[in-house]
RODOVEX-705714 format. One record per atom (N, C-alpha, C): residue in one letter; chain; atom name; x, z, y. Coordinates in pm, whole numbers. Last residue first. Layout:
% RODOVEX-705714
+------+-------+------+--------+--------+--------+
! resn ! chain ! name !      u !      w !      v !
+------+-------+------+--------+--------+--------+
!    A !     A !   CA !      X !      Z !      Y !
...
+------+-------+------+--------+--------+--------+
This chain:
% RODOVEX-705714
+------+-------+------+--------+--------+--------+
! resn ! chain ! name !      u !      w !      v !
+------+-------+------+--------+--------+--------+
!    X !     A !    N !  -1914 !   1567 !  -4941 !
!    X !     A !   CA !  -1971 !   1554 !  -5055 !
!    X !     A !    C !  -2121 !   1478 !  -4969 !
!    X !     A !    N !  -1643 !   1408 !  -4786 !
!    X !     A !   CA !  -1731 !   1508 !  -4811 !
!    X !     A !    C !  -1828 !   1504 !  -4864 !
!    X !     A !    N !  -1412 !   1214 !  -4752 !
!    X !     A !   CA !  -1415 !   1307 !  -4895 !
!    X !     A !    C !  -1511 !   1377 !  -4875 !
!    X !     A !    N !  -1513 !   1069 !  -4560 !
!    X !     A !   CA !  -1590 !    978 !  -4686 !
!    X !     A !    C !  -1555 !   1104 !  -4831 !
!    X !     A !    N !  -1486 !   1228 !  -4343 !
!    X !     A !   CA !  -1563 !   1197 !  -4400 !
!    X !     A !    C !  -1679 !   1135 !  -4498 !
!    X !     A !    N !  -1196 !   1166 !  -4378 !
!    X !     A !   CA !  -1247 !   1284 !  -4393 !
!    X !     A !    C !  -1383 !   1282 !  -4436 !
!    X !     A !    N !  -1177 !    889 !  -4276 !
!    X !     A !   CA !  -1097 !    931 !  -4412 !
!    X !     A !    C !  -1158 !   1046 !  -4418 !
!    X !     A !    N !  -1272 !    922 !  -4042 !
!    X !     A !   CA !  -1407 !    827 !  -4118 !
!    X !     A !    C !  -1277 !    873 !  -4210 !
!    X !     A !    N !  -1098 !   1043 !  -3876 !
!    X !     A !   CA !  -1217 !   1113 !  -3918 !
!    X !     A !    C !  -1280 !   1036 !  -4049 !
!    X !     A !    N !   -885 !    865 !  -3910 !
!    X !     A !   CA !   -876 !   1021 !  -3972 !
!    X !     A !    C !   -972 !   1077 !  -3955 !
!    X !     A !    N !   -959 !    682 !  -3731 !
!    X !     A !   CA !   -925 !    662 !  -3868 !
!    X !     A !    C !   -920 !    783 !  -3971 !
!    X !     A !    N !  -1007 !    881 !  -3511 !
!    X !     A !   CA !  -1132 !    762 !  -3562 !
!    X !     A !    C !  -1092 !    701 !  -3704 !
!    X !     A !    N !   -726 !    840 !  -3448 !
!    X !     A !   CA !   -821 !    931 !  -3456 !
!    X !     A !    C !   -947 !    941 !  -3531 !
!    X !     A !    N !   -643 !    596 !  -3401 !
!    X !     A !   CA !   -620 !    644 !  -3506 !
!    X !     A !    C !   -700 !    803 !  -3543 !
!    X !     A !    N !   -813 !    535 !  -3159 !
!    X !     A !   CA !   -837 !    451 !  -3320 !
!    X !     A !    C !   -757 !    562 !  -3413 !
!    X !     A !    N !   -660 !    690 !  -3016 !
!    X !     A !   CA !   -842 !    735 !  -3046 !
!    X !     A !    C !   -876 !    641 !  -3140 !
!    X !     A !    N !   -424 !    574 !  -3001 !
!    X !     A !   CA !   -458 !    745 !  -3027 !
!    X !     A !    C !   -591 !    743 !  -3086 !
!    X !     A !    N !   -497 !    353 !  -2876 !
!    X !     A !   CA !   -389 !    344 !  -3029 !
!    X !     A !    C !   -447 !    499 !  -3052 !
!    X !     A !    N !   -575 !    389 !  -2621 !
!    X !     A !   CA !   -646 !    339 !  -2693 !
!    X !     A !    C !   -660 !    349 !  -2869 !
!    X !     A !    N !   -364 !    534 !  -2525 !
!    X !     A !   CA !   -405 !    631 !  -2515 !
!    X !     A !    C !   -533 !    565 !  -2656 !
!    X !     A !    N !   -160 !    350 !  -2486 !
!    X !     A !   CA !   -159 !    413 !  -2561 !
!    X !     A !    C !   -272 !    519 !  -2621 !
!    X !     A !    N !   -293 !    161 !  -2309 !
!    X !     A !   CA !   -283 !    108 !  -2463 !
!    X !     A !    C !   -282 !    217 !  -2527 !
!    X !     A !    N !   -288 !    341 !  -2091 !
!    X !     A !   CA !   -453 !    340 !  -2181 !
!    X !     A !    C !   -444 !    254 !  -2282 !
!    X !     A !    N !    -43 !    304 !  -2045 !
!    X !     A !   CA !    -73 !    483 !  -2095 !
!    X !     A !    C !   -256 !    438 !  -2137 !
!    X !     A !    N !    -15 !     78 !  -1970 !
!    X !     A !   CA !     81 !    139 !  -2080 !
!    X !     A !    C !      3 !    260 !  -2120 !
!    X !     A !    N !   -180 !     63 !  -1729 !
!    X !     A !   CA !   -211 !    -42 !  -1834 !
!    X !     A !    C !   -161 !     31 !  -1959 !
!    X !     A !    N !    -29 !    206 !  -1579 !
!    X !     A !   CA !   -167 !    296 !  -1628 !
!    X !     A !    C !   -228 !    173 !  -1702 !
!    X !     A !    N !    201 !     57 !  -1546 !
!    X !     A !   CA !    184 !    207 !  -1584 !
!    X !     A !    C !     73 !    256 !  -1670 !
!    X !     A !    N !    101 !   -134 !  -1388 !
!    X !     A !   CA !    141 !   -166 !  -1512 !
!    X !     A !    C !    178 !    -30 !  -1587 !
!    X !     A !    N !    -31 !    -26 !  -1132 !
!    X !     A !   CA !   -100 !   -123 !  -1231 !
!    X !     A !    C !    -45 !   -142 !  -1380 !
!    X !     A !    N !    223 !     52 !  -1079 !
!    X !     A !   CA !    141 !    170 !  -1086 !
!    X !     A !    C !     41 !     90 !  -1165 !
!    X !     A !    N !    345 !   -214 !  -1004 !
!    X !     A !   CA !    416 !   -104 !  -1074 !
!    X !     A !    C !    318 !      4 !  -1125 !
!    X !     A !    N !    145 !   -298 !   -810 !
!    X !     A !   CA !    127 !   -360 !   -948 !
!    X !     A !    C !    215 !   -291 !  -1034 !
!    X !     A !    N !    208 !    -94 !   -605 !
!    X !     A !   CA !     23 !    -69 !   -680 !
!    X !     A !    C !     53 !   -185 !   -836 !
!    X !     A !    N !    427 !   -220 !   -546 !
!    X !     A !   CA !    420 !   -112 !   -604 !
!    X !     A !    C !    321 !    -65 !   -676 !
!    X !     A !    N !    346 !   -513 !   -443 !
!    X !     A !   CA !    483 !   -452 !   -540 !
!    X !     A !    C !    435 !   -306 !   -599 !
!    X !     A !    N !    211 !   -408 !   -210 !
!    X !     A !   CA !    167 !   -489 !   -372 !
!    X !     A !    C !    254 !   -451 !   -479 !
!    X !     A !    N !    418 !   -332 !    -57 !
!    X !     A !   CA !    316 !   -208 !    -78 !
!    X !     A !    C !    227 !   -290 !   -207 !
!    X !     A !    N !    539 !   -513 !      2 !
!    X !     A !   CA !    627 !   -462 !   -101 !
!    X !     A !    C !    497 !   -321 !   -128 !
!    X !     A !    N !    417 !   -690 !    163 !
!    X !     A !   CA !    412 !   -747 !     40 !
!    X !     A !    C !    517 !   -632 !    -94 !
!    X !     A !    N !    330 !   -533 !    391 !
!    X !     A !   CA !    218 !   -575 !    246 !
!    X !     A !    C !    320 !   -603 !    146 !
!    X !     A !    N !    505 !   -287 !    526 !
!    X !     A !   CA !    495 !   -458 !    458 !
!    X !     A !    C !    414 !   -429 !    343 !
!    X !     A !    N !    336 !   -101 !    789 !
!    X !     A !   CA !    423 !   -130 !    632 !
!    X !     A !    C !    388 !   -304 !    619 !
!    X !     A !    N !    304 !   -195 !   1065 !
!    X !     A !   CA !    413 !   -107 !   1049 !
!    X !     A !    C !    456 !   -159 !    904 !
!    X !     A !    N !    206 !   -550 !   1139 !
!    X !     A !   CA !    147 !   -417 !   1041 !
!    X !     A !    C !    294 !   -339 !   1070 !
!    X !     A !    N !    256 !   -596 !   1496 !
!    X !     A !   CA !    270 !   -600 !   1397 !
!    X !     A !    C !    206 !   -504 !   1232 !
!    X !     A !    N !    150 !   -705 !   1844 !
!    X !     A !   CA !    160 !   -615 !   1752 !
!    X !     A !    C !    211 !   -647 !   1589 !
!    X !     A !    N !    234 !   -734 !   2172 !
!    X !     A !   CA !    215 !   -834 !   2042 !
!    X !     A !    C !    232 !   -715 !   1941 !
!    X !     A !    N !    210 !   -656 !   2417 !
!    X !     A !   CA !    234 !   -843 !   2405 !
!    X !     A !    C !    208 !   -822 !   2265 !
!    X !     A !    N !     94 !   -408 !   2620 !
!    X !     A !   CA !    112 !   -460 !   2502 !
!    X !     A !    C !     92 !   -611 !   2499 !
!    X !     A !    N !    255 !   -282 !   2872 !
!    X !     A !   CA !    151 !   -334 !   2856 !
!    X !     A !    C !    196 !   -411 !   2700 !
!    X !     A !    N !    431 !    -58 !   2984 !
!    X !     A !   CA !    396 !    -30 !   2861 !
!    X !     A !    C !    306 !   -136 !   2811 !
!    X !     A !    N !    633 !   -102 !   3196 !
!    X !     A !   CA !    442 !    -64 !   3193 !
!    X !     A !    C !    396 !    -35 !   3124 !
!    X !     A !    N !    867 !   -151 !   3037 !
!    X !     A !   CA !    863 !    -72 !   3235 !
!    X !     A !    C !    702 !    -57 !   3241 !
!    X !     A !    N !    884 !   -260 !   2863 !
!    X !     A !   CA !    948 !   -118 !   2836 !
!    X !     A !    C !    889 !    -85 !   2980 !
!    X !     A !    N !    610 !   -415 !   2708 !
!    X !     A !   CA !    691 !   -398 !   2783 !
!    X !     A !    C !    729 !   -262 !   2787 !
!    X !     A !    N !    591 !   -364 !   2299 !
!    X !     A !   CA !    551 !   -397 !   2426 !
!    X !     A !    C !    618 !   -366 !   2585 !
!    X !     A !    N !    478 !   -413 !   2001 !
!    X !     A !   CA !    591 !   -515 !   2122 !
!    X !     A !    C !    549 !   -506 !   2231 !
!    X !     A !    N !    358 !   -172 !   1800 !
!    X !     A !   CA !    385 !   -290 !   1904 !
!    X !     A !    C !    482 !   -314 !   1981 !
!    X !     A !    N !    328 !   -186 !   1476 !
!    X !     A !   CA !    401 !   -145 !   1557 !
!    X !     A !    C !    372 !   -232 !   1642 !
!    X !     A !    N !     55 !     93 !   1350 !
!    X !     A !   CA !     95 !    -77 !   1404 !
!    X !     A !    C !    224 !    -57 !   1453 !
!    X !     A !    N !    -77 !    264 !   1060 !
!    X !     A !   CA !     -9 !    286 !   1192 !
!    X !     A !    C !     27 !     91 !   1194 !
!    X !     A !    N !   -387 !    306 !    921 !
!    X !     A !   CA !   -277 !    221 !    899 !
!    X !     A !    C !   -186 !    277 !   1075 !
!    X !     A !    N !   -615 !    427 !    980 !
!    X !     A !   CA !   -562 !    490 !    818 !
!    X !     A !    C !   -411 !    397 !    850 !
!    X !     A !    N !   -816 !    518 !   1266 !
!    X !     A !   CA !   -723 !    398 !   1173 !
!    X !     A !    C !   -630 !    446 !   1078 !
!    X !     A !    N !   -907 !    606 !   1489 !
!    X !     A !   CA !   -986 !    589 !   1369 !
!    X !     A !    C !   -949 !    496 !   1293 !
!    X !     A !    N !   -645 !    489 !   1680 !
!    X !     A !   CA !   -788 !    588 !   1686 !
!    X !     A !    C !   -837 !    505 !   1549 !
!    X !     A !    N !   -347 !    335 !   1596 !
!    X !     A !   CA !   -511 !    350 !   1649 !
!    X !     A !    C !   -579 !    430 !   1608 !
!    X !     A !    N !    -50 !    445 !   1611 !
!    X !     A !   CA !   -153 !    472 !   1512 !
!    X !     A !    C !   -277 !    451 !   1623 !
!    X !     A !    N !    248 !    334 !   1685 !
!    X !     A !   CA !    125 !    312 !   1714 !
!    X !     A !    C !     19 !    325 !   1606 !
!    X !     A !    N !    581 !    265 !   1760 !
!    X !     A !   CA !    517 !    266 !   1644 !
!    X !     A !    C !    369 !    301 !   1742 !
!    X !     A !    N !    700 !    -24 !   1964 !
!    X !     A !   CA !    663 !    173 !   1947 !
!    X !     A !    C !    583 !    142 !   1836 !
!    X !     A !    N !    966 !   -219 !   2074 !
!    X !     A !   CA !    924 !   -134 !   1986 !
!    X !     A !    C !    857 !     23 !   1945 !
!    X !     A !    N !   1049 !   -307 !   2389 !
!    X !     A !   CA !   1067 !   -210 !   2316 !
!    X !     A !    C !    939 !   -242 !   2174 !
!    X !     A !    N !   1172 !   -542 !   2673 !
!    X !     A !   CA !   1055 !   -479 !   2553 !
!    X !     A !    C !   1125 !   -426 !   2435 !
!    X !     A !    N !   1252 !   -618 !   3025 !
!    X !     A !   CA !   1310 !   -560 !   2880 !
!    X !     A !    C !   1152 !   -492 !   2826 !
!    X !     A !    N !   1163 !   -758 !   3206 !
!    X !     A !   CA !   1209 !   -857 !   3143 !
!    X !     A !    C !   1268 !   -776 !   3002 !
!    X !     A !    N !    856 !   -764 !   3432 !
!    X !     A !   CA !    991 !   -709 !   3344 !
!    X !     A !    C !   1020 !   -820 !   3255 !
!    X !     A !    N !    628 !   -866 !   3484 !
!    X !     A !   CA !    765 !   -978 !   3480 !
!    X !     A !    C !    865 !   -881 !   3497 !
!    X !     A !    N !    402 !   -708 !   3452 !
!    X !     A !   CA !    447 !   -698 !   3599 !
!    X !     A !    C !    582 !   -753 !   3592 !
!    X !     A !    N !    203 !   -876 !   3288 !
!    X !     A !   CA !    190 !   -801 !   3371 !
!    X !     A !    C !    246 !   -722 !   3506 !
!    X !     A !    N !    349 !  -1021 !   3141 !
!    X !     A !   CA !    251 !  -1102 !   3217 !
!    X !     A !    C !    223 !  -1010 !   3307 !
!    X !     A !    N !    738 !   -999 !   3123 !
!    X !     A !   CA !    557 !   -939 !   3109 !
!    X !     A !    C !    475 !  -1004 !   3173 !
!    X !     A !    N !    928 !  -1290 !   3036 !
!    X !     A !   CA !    848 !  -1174 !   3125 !
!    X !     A !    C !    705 !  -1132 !   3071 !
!    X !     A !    N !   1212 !  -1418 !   2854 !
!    X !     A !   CA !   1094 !  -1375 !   2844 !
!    X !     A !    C !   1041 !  -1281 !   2969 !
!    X !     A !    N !   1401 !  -1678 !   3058 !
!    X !     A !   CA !   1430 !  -1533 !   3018 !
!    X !     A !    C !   1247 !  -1498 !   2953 !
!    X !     A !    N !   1580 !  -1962 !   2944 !
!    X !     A !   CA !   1462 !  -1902 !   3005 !
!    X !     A !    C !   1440 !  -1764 !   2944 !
+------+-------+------+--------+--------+--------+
């Protein structure tokens, strides 16, 4: 059994990318090639590798505020040493 448009029972569908009006995300839809009527949409990006990355960037800026933490103690160590030599 062959797939048809509900709309006018073509039988070939395409892939178009698709940014909605007032929308930060593009879609892709599934939709007939001879009307254009839309059957079925998808997210364009994959969530699950756009996580992937924010937790790469999560573990980054975890590293650089240990370090940054280690800095300002030792900082803080070299003041209170200074200020115990002042009269």
């Amino acid at each position: 059994m062959m797939s048809r448009c509900p709309r006018c029972d073509n039988t070939t569908f395409e892939f178009e990318i698709n940014e909605p009006l007032l929308s930060n995300y593009k879609m892709n839809v599934f939709q007939c090639a001879s009307c254009k009527a839309a059957i079925g949409a998808m997210e364009y990006y994959d969530a699950g590798s756009l996580i992937k990355e924010q937790e790469a960037r999560f573990d980054q800026l975890d590293q650089s505020v240990s370090q940054l933490a280690y800095r300002v103690l030792a900082l803080t160590s070299a003041v209170e040493a200074l200020a115990k030599k002042l009269p």
